[in-house]
C-alpha positions as a printed NumPy array, in Angstrom:
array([[ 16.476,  14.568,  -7.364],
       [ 16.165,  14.393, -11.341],
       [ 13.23 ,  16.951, -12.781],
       [ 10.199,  15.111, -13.26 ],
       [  9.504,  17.259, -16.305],
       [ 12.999,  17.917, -18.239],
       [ 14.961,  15.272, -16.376],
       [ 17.47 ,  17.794, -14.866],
       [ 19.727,  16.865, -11.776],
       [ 19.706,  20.318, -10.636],
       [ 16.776,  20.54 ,  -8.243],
       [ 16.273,  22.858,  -5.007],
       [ 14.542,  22.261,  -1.917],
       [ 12.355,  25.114,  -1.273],
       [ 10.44 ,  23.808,   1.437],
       [ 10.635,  20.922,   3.465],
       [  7.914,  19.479,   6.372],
       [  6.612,  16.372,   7.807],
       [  3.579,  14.874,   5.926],
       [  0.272,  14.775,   7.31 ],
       [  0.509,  11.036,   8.207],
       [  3.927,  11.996,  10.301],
       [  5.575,   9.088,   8.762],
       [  6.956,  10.628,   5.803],
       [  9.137,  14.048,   4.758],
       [  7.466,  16.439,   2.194],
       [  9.291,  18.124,   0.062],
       [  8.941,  20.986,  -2.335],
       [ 11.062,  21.087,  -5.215],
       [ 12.299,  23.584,  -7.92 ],
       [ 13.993,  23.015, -11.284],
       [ 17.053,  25.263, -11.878],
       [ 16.508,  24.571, -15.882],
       [ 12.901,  24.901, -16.803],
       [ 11.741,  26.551, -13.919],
       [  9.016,  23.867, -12.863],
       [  7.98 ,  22.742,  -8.924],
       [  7.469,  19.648,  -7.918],
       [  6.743,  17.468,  -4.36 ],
       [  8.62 ,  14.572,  -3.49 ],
       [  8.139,  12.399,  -0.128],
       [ 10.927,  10.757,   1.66 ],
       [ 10.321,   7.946,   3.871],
       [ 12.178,   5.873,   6.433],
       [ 12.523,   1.945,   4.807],
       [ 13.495,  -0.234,   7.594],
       [ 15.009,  -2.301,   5.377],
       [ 14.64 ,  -3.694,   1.683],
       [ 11.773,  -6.881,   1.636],
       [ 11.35 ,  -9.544,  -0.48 ],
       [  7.917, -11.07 ,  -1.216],
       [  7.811, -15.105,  -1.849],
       [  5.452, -15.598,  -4.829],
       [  3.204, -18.95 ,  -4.672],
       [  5.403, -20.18 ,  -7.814],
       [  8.699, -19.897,  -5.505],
       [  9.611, -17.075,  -7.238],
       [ 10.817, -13.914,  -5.216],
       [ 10.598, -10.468,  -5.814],
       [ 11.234,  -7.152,  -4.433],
       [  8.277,  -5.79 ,  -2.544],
       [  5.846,  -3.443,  -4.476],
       [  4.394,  -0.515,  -2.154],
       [  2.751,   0.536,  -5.256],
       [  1.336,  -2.587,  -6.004],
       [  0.401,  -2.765,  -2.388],
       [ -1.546,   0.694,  -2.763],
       [ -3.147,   0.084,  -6.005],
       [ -5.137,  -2.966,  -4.493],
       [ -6.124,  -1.59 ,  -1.277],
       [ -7.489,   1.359,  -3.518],
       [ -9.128,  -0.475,  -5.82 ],
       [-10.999,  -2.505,  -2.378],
       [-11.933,   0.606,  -0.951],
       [-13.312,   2.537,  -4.412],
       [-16.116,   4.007,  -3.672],
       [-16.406,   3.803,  -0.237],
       [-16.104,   6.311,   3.064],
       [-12.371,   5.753,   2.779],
       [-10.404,   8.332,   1.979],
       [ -6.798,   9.058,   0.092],
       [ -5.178,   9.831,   3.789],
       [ -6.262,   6.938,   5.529],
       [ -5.218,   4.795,   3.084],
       [ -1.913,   5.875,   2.826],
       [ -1.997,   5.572,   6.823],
       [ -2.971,   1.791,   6.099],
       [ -0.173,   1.285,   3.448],
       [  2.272,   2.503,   5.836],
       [  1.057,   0.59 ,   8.805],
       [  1.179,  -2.596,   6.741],
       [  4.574,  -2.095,   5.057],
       [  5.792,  -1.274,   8.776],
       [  4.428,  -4.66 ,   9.68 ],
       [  6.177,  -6.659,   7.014],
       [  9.107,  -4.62 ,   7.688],
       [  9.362,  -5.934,  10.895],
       [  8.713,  -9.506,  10.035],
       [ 11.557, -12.119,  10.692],
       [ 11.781, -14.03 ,   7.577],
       [ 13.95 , -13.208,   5.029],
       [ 11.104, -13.392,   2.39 ],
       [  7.601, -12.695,   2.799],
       [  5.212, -14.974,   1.51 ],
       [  2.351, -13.16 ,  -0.664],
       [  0.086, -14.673,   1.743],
       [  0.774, -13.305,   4.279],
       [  0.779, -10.011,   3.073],
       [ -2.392, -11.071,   1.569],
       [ -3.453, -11.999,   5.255],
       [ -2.478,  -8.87 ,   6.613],
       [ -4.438,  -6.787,   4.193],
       [ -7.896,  -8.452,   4.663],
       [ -6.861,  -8.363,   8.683],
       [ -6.435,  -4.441,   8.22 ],
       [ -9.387,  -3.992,   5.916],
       [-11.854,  -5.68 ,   8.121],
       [-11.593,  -3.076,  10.866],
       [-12.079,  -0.593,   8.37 ],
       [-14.676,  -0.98 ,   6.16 ],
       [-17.02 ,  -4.222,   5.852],
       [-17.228,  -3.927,   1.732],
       [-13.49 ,  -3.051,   0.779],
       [-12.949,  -6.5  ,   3.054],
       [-14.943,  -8.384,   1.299],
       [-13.653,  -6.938,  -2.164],
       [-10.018,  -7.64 ,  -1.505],
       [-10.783, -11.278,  -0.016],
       [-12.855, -11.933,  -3.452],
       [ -9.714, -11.371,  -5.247],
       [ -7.64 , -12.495,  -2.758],
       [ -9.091, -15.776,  -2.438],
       [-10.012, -16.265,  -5.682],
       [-13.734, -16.418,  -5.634],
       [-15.176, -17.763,  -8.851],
       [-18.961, -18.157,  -8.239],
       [-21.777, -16.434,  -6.601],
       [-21.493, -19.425,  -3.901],
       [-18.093, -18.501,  -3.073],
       [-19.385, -14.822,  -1.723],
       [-22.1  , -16.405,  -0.098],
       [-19.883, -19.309,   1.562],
       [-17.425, -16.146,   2.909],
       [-20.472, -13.769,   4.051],
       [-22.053, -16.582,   5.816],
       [-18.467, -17.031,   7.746],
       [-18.601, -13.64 ,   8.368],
       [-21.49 , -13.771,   9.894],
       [-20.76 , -16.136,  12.431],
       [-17.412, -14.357,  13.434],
       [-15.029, -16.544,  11.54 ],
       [-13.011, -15.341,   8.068]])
């Protein structure tokens, strides 16, 4: 593992133990050359995926990416760092899993608002308004109302 800080390949393992979430390896790290720690995490990949872009493109699949939004959804709300890194992992699990060669982005898309519904009401609602492109006031209101009578 290459030295976040001087970009050495000489790095220890000083400590090693499972992450909180159980899904992932922690790892504690120290820099034979400028003396610096660091933590890595190592975690099982099932096997690579490929998301199918709306334009036909395809492209390798982002956990970052995937992260980044589901944070964003959930800013300021009860939801905290842990659980959604437990989300991220149960989703990427999912897609992981799936048969198709390629994911299509909307059904990842599909799985996230499916995930974020059972977890909080407002990050839901945040993801689907960028999700599904709302443009206008009436567009929140049109989804709300569907929420309210038990459909998406």
């Amino acid at each position: 593992m290459r030295c976040p800080y001087c970009g050495n390949d000489d790095t220890q393992v000083k400590d090693s133990r499972p992450a909180e979430d159980g899904s992932s390896i922690r790892r504690r790290r120290f820099c034979m050359a400028c003396g610096n720690r660091f933590t890595t995490f190592e975690r099982t990949q099932l096997r690579d995926l490929t998301v199918l872009k709306s334009d036909g493109r395809r492209v390798p699949f982002d956990r970052d990416k995937l992260a980044k939004s589901i944070r964003i959804a959930c800013r300021k709300r009860p939801v905290d760092e842990e659980r959604i890194e437990r989300i991220v992992n149960g989703i990427q699990r999912r897609l992981e899993m799936e048969t198709e060669d390629a994911i299509p982005s909307r059904r990842i898309g599909e799985i996230v608002m499916e995930t974020l519904k059972g977890v909080d009401q407002v990050a839901y609602v945040r993801f689907a308004s960028v999700y599904q492109n709302f443009s206008e006031a009436k567009d929140f209101g049109s989804f709300l109302s569907g929420m309210e009578r038990g459909g998406d």
